[in-house]
N, C-alpha and C positions, 0 to 999 in steps of 0.2 A: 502301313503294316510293317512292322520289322520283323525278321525273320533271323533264328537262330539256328545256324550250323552245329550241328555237334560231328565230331571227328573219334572215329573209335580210339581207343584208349591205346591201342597195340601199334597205334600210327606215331603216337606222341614219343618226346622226349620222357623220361623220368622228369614226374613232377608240373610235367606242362602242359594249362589246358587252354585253349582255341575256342574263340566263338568271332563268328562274322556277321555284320549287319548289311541286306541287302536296301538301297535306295527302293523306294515306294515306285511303284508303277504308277507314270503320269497317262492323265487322257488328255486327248485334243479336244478343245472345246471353244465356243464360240461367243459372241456377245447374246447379250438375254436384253431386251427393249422391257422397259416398266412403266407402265403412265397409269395416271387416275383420276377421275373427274370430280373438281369440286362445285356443287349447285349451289346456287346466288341465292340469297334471301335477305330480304329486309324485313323488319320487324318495326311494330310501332307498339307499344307496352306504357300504361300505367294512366290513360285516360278516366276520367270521372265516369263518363256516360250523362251526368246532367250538369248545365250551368243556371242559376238558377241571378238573377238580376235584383239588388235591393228595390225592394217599391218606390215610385217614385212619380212627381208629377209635372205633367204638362210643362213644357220650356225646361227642365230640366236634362242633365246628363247623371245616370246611374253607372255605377262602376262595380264588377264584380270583382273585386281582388283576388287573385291566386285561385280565379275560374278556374286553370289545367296546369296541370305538370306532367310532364310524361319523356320516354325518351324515343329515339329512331336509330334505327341501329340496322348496315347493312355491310356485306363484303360484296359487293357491286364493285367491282372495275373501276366503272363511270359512278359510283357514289349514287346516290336519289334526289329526287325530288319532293318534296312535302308541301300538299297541299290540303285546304281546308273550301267546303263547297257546302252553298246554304242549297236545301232542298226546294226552294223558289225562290221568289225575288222579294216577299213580303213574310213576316211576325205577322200571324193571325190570330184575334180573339175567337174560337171557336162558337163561342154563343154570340154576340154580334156580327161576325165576320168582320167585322173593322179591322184594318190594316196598320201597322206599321213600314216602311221599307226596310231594304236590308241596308241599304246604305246610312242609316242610322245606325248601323252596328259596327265596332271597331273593333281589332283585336290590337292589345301592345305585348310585345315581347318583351319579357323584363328578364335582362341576362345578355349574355354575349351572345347567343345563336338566335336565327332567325329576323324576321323585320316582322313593323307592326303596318295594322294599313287597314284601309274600312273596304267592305264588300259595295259589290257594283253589281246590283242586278243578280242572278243564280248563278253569277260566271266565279269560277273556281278562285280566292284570296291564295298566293304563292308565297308560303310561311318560309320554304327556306331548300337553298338547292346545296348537296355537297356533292363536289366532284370528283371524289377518292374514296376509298373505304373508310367507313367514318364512324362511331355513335356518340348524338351530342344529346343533349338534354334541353330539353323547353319549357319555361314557365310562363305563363301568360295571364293579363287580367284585359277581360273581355268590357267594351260598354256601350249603353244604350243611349242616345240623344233621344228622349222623348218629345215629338212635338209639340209648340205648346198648345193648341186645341183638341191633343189628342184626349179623345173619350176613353174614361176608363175603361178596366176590361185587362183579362188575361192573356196576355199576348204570347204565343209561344212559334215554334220553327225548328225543322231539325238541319243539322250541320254535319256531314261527313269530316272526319281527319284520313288522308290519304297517303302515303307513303310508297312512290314504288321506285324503283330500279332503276335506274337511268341504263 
C-alpha cells in the first residue's frame, strides 16, 4: 500500500507541492511445506475379447495372425509385469469333452516388445516385464499345433491378459 502525505498548503513555499511515499509494512512469515500424492496405475487397453484359430486338421499347425494388439501402460516406479494365464491346462470340446493341451498353444510376439513362448500347463505364459514407467504396444499371432489323431470337435479355452504393477 503506498500512502500519500498531503501537507497544507499554508506550510509550502509559493508554488510547491509535496507528497511522500511510505515503504509497505513487511510480516514475518515462515516456510509453507507442499506435497501431493500421485497413485500408481497400470492400464492394459484395446484387447479383442475373442481369438478365434483357422480350422484345421490333425498333424497340422493353425495360425491366427494379428490374434491381439493392444497396449500396457503404467507410471509404476518399478514398471509391470504382463502376463497372460490359460484357465486350465487343456482347449475342450464341450460336446465331446475331448481335449487338447495347452501346450499346443503358442503365442509370437511380432514387434519389438514382449517374447513369444508356448504355455505349460495353467501356469501363467510371462509376455513381458518393464522395469520403469513405460507404455509399449503388443501385437501377437497366436497358434494351435493340432495333434494328428486329434478328433474333431470345437475346441475352445479362456485366457486371462494380466498386467499389474511391479
Amino acid at each position: 500500500m503506498i500512502r500519500i502525505h498531503r501537507i497544507p498548503l499554508a506550510a509550502l513555499a509559493a508554488g510547491a507541492i509535496v507528497t511522500a511515499a511510505a515503504a509497505p509494512a513487511l510480516a514475518d512469515g515462515g516456510p509453507v511445506s507442499v506435497s501431493g500424492t500421485v497413485t500408481s496405475a497400470t492400464t492394459l487397453s484395446g484387447l479383442s475379447g475373442s481369438i478365434t484359430f483357422p480350422t484345421g486338421s490333425g498333424g497340422s499347425t493353425v495360425t491366427a495372425t494379428g490374434a491381439e494388439s493392444y497396449s500396457v501402460s503404467t507410471n509404476d516406479a518399478a514398471g509391470y509385469t504382463l502376463t497372460i494365464t490359460p484357465g486350465s491346462t487343456t482347449l475342450t470340446d464341450p460336446n465331446s469333452l475331448r481335449t487338447i493341451p495347452n501346450s499346443d498353444v503358442s503365442v509370437a510376439e511380432v514387434g519389438a516388445n514382449g517374447t513369444s513362448g508356448s504355455f505349460s500347463g495353467s501356469n501363467p505364459l510371462t509376455v513381458d516385464h518393464a522395469g520403469v514407467p513405460a507404455t509399449r504396444s503388443y501385437n501377437e499371432n497366436w497358434s494351435l499345433m493340432i495333434p494328428a489323431a486329434q478328433a474333431a470337435g470345437s475346441y475352445a479355452e479362456q485366457f486371462t491378459y494380466l498386467a499389474l504393477g511391479n
